[in-house]
Short mmCIF file of the C-alpha atoms (twelve columns), coordinates in Angstrom:
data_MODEL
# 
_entry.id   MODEL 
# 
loop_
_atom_site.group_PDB 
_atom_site.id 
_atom_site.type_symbol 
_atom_site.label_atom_id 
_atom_site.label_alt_id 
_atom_site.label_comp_id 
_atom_site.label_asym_id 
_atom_site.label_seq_id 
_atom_site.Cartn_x 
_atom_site.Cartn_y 
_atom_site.Cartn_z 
_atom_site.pdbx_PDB_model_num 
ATOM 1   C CA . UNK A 1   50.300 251.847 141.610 1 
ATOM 2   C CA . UNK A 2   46.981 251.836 140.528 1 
ATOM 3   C CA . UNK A 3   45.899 253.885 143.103 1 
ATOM 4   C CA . UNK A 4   48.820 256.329 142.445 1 
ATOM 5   C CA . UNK A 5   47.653 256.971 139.174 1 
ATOM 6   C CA . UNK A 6   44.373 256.898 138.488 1 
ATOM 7   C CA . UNK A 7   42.471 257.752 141.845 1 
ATOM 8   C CA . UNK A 8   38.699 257.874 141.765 1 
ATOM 9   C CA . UNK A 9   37.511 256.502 138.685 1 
ATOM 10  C CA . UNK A 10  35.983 253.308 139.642 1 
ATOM 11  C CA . UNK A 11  35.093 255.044 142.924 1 
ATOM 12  C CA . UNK A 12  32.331 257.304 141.254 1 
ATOM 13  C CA . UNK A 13  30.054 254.149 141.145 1 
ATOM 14  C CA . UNK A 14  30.024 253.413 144.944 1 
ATOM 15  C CA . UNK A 15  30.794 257.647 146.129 1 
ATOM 16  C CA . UNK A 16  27.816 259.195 148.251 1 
ATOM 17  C CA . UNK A 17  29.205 262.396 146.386 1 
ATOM 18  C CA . UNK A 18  27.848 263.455 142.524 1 
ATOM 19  C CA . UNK A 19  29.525 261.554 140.119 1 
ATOM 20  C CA . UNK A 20  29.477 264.617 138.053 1 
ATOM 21  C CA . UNK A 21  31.301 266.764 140.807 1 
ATOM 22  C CA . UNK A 22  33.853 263.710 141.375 1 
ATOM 23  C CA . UNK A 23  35.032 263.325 138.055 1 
ATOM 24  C CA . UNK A 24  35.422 267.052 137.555 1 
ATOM 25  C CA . UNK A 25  37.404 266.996 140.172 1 
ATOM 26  C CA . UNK A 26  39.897 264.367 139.106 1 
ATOM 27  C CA . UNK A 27  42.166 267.100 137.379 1 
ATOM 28  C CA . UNK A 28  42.488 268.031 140.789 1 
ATOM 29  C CA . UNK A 29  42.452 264.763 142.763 1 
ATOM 30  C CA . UNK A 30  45.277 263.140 140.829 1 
ATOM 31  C CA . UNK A 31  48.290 265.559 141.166 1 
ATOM 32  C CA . UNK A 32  47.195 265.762 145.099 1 
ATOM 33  C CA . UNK A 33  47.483 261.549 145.112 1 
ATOM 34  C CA . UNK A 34  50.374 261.581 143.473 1 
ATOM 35  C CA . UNK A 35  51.922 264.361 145.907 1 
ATOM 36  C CA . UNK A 36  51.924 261.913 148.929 1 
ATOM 37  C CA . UNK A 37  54.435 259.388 146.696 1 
ATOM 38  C CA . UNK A 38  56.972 261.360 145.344 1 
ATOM 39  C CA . UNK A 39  58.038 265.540 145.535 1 
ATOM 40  C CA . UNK A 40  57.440 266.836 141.834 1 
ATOM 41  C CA . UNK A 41  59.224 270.233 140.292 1 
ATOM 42  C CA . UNK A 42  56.945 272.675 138.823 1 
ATOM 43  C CA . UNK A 43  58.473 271.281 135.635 1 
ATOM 44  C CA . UNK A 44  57.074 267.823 136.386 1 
ATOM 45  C CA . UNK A 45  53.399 269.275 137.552 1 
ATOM 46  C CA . UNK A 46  52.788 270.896 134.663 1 
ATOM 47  C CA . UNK A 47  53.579 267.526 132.921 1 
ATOM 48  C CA . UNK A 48  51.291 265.892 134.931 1 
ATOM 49  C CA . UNK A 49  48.218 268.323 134.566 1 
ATOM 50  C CA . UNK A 50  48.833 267.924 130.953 1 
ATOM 51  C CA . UNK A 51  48.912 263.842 131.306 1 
ATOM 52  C CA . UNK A 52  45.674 264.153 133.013 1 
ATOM 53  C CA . UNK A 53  44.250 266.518 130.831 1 
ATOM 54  C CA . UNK A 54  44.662 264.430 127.949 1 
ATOM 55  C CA . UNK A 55  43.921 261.202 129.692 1 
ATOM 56  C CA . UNK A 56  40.403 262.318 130.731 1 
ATOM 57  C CA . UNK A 57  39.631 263.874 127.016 1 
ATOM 58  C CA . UNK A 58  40.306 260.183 125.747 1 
ATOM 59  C CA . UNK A 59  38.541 258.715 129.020 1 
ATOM 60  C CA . UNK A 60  35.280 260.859 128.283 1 
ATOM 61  C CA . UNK A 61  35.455 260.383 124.740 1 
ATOM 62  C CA . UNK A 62  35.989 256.689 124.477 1 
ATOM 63  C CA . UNK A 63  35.157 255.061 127.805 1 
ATOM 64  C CA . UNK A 64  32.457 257.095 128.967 1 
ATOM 65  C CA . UNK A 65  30.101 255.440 126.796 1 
ATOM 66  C CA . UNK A 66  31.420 252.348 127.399 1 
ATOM 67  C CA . UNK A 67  29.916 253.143 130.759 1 
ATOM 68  C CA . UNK A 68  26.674 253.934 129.777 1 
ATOM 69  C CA . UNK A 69  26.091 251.191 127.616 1 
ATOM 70  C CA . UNK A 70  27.155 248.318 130.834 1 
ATOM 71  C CA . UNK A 71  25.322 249.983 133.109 1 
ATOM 72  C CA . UNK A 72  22.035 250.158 130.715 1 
ATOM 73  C CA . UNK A 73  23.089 245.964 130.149 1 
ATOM 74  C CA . UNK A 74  23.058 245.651 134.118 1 
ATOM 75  C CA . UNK A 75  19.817 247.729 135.112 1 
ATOM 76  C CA . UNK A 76  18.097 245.738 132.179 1 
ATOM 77  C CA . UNK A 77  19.637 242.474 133.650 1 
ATOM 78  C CA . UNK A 78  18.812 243.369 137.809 1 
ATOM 79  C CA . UNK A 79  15.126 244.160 136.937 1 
ATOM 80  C CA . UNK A 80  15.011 239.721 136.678 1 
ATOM 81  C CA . UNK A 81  16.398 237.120 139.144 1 
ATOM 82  C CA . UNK A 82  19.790 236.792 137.491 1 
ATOM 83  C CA . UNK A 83  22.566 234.199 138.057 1 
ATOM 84  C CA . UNK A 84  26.057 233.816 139.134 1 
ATOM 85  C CA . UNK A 85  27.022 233.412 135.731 1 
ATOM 86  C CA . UNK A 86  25.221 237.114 134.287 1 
ATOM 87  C CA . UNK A 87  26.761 238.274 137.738 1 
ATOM 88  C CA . UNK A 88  30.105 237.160 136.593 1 
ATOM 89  C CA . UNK A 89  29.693 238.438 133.246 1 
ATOM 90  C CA . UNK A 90  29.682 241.902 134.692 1 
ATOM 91  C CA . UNK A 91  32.352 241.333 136.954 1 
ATOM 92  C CA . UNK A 92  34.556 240.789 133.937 1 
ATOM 93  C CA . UNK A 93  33.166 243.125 131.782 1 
ATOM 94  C CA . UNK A 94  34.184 245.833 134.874 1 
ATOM 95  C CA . UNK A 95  37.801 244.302 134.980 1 
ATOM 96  C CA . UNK A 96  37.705 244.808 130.863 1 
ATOM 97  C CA . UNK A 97  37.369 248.729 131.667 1 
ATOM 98  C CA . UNK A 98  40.384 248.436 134.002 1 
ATOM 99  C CA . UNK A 99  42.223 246.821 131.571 1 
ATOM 100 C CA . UNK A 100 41.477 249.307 128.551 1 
ATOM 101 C CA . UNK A 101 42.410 252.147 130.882 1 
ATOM 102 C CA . UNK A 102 45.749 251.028 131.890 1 
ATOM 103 C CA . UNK A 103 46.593 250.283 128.054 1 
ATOM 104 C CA . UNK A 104 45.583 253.814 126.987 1 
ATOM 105 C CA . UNK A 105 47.494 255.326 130.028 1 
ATOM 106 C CA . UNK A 106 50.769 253.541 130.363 1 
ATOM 107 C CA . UNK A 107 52.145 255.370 126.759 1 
ATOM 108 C CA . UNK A 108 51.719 258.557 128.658 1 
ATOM 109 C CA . UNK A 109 52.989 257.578 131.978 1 
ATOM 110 C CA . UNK A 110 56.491 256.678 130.338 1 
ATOM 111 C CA . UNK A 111 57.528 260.086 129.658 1 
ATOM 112 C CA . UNK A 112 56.265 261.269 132.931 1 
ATOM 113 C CA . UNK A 113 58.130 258.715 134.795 1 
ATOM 114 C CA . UNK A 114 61.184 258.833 132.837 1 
ATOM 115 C CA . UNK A 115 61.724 262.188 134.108 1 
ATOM 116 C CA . UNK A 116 62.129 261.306 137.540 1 
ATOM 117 C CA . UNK A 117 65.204 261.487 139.486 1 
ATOM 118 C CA . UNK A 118 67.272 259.163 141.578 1 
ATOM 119 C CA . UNK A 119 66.217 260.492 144.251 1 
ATOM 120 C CA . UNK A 120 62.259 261.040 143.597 1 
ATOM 121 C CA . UNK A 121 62.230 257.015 142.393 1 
ATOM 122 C CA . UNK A 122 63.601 256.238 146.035 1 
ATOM 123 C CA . UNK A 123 61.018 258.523 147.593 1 
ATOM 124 C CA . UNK A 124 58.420 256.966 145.534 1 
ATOM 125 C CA . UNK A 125 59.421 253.491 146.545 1 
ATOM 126 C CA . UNK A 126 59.902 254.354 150.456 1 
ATOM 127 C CA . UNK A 127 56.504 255.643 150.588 1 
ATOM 128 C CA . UNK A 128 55.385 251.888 148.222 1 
ATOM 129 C CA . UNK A 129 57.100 249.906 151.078 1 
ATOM 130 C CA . UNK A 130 55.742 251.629 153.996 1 
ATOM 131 C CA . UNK A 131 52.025 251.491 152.709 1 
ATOM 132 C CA . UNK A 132 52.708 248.073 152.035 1 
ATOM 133 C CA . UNK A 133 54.348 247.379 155.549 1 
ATOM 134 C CA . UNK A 134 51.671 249.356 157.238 1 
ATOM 135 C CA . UNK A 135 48.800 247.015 155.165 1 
ATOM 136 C CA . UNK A 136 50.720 243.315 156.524 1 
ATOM 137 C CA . UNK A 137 50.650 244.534 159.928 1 
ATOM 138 C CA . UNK A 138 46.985 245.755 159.809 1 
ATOM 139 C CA . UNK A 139 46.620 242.212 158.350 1 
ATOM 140 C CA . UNK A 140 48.864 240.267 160.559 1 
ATOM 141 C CA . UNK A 141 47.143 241.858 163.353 1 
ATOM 142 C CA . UNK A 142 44.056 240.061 162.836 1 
ATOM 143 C CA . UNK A 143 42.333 236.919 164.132 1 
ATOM 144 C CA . UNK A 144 40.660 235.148 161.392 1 
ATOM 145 C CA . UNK A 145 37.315 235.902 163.130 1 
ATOM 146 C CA . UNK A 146 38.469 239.763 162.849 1 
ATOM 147 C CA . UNK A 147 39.364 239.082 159.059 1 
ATOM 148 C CA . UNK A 148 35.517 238.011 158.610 1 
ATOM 149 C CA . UNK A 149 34.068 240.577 160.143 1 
ATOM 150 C CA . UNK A 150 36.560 243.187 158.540 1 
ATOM 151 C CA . UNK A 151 35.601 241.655 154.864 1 
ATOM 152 C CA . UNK A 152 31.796 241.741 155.941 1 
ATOM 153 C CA . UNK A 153 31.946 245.473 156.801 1 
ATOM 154 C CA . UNK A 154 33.783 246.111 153.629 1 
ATOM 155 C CA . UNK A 155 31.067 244.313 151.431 1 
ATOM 156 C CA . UNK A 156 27.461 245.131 153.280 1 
ATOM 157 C CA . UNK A 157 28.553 249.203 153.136 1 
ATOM 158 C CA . UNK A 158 29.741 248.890 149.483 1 
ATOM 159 C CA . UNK A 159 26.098 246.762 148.817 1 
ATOM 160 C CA . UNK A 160 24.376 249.351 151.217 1 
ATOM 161 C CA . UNK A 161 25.319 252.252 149.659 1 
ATOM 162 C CA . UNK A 162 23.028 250.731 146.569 1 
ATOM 163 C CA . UNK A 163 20.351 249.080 147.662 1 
ATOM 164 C CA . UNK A 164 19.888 250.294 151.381 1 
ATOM 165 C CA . UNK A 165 20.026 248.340 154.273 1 
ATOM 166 C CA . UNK A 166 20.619 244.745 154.083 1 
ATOM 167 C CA . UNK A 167 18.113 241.929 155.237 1 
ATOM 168 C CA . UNK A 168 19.611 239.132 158.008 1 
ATOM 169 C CA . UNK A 169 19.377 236.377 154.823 1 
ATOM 170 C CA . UNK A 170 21.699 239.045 152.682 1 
ATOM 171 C CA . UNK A 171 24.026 239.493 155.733 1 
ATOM 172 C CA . UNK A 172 24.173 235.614 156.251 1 
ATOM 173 C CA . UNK A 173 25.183 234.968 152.656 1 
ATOM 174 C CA . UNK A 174 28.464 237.737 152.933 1 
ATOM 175 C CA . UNK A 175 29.174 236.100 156.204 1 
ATOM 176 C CA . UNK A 176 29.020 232.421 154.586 1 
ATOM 177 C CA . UNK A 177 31.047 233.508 151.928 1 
ATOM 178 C CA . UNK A 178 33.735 234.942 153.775 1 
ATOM 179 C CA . UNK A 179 34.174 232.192 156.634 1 
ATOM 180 C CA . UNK A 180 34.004 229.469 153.161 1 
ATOM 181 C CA . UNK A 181 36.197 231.236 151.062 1 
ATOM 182 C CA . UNK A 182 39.811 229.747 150.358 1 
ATOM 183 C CA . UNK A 183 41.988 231.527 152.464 1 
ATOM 184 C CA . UNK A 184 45.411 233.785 150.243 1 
ATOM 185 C CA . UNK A 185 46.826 235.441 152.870 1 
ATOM 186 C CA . UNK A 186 50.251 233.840 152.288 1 
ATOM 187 C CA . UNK A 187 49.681 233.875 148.237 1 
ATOM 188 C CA . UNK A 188 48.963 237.559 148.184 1 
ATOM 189 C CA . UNK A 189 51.665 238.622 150.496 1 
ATOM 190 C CA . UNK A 190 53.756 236.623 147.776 1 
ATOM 191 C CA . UNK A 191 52.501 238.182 144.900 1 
ATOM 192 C CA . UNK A 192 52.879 241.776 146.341 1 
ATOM 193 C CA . UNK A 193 56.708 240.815 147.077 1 
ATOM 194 C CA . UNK A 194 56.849 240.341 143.512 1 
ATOM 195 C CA . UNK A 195 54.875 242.968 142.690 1 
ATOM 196 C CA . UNK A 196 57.129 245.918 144.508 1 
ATOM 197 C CA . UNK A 197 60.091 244.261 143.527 1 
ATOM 198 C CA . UNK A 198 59.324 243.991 139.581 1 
ATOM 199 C CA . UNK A 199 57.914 248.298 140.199 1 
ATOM 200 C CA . UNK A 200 61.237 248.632 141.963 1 
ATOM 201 C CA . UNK A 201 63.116 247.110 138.191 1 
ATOM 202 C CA . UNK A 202 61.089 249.136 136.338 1 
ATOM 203 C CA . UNK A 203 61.286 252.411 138.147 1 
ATOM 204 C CA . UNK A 204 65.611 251.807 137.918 1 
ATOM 205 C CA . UNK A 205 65.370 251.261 134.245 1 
ATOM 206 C CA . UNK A 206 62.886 253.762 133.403 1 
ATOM 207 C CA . UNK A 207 65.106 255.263 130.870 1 
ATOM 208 C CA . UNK A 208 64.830 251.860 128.566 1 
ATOM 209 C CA . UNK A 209 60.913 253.286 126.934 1 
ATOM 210 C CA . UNK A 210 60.788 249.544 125.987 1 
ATOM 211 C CA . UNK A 211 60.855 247.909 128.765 1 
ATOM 212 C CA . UNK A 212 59.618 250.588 130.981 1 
ATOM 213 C CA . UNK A 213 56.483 250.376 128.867 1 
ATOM 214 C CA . UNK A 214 56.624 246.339 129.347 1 
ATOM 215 C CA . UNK A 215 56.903 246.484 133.016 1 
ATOM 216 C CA . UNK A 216 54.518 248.612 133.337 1 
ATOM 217 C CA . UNK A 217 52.102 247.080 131.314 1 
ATOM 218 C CA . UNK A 218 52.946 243.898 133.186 1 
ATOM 219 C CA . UNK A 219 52.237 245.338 136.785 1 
ATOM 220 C CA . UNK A 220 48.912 247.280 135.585 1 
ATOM 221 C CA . UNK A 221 47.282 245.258 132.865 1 
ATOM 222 C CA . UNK A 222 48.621 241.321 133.334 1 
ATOM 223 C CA . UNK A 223 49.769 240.681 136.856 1 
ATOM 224 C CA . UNK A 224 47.596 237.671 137.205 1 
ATOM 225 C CA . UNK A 225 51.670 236.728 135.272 1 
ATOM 226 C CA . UNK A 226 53.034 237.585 138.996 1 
ATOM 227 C CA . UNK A 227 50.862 234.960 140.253 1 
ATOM 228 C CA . UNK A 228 51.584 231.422 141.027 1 
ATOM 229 C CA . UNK A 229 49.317 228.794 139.342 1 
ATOM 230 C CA . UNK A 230 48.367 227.542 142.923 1 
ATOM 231 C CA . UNK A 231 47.366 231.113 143.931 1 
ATOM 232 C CA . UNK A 232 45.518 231.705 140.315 1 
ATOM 233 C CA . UNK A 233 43.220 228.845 141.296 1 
ATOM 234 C CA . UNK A 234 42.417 229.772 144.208 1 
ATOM 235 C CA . UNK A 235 41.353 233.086 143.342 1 
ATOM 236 C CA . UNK A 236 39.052 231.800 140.575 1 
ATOM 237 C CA . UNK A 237 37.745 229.664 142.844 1 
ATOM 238 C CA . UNK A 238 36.888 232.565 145.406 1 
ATOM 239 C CA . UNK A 239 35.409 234.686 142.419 1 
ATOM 240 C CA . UNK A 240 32.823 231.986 141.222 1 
ATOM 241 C CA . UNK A 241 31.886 231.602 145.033 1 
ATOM 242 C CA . UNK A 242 31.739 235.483 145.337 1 
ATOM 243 C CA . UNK A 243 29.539 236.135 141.890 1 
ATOM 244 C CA . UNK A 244 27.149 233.009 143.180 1 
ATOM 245 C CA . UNK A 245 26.632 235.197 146.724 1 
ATOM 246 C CA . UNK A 246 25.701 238.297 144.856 1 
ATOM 247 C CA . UNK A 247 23.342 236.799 142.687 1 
ATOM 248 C CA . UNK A 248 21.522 234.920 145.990 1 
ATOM 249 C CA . UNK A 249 21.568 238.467 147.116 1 
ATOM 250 C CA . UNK A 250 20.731 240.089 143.658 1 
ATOM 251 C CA . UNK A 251 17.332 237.188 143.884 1 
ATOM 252 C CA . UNK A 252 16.524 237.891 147.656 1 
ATOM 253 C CA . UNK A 253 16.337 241.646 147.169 1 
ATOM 254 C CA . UNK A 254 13.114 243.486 148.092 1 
ATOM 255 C CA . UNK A 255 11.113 245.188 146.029 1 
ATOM 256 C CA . UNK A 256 12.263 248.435 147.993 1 
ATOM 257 C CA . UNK A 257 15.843 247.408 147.673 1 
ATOM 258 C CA . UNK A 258 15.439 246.458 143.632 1 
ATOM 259 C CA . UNK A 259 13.805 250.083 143.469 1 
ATOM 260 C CA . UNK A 260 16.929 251.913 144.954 1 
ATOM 261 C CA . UNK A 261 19.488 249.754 142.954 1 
ATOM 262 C CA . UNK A 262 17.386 250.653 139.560 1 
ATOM 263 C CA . UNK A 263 17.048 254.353 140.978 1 
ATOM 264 C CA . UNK A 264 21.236 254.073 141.511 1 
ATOM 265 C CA . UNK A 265 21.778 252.524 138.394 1 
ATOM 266 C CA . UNK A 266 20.009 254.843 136.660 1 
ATOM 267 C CA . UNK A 267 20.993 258.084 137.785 1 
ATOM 268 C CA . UNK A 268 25.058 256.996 137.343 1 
ATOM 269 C CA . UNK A 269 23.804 256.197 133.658 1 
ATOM 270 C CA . UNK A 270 22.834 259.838 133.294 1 
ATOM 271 C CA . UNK A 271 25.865 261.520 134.760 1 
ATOM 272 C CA . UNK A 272 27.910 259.082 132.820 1 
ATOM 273 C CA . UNK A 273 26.014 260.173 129.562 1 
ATOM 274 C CA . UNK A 274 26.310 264.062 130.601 1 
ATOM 275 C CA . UNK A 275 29.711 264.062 131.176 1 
ATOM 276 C CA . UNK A 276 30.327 261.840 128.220 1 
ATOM 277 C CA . UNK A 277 28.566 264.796 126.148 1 
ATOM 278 C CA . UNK A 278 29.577 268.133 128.045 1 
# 
């Protein structure tokens, strides 16, 4: 759902595009996400270019800066050996972003979503299942040695895209943290059972703004409530091991590789601050 909403924003940190480009282009980007859910009228477009409109007005106004001001906190911070605990400061302070966003947006979803039909809600949710479906197979599909090297791919691009290329110590300490990690499989596909049912409720009592509004703010801001206590656990557990990896990374970095990440850092800063002002 996230996804279906709000594509790109947190993107524009880890894109090989300009940021500045990107997030012009999200008046653009959104409508053409949404467009592979559900079949809008012309009625319903226009409603949505003026939802996104408005949303990135308040997103460049209010959040923008927001922006700036973490990612002057983290270049300051990266410049020092730092520790799983600063690393895990910024993890949350990300995740507070998210959070912010999803309040501010959900009061103009309603509306928009309200005005589906019958039959656009089951087109929406067809096109929910079968993503889903296609993501357990890809899953189920996998050895756990293939899951390891599938989540080390994932995090060395998303870390080379910063800093450059890797070290073999860097690469080691991904790989150790994926083969220790606690394994959720069986948790997550759980939680997303939950998940797609409790989007399924509140798409079929959309016209009910109260709940609606609830639901939603449920599924986008506070599903860690979806989650069982067993499954909570373990993910806290696997996000203390992940922010003590990054900072062994963050410590064994180069002076090459600390240049590029400052060099990164800095240049989102300023397209975050310019499009915060233009």
């Amino acid at each position: 759902m996230r996804r279906f909403i709000w594509i790109g924003l947190m993107v524009l940190a880890l894109s090989a595009c300009s940021t500045r480009m990107l997030y012009n282009w999200l008046d653009w980007l959104i409508p053409w996400e949404v467009s592979d859910y559900v079949t809008l009228t012309p009625a319903q477009e226009r409603q949505l270019d003026s939802l996104v409109a408005k949303a990135l007005a308040w997103h460049k106004a209010e959040e923008l800066p927001r922006y700036v001001d973490h990612l002057e906190s983290l270049n300051g911070e990266v410049a020092r050996p730092m520790t799983a605990e600063q690393v895990r400061a910024h993890f949350d302070r990300s995740h507070a972003h998210w959070d912010r966003l999803f309040t501010e947006l959900i009061p103009m979803m309603v509306p928009f979503i309200q005005s589906f039909s019958d039959a656009q809600v089951n087109e929406l949710l067809a096109e929910a299942r079968k993503q889903e479906r296609e993501r357990r197979e890809e899953y189920a599909s996998l050895t756990e040695e293939e899951r390891v090297e599938k989540a080390n791919e994932r995090i060395e691009k998303s870390i080379r895209k910063q800093i450059g290329p890797l070290t073999s110590e860097q690469k080691a300490i991904i790989d150790r943290y994926n083969r220790d990690r606690n394994q959720t499989l069986e948790q997550w596909l759980a939680y997303r059972n939950i998940w797609l049912a409790q989007l399924r409720d509140a798409l079929l009592m959309r016209a009910d703004t109260e709940q609606l509004t609830a639901a939603l703010h449920r599924l986008l801001v506070s599903p860690d409530t979806l989650k069982s206590e067993q499954y909570l656990t373990l993910i806290e557990e696997n996000r203390q091991s992940f922010a003590l990896g990054m900072a062994r990374i963050q410590q064994s970095m180069t002076s090459r590789q600390r240049q590029k990440l400052h060099t990164a850092l800095g240049k989102l800063q300023s397209d975050f601050d310019a499009l915060a002002k233009g």
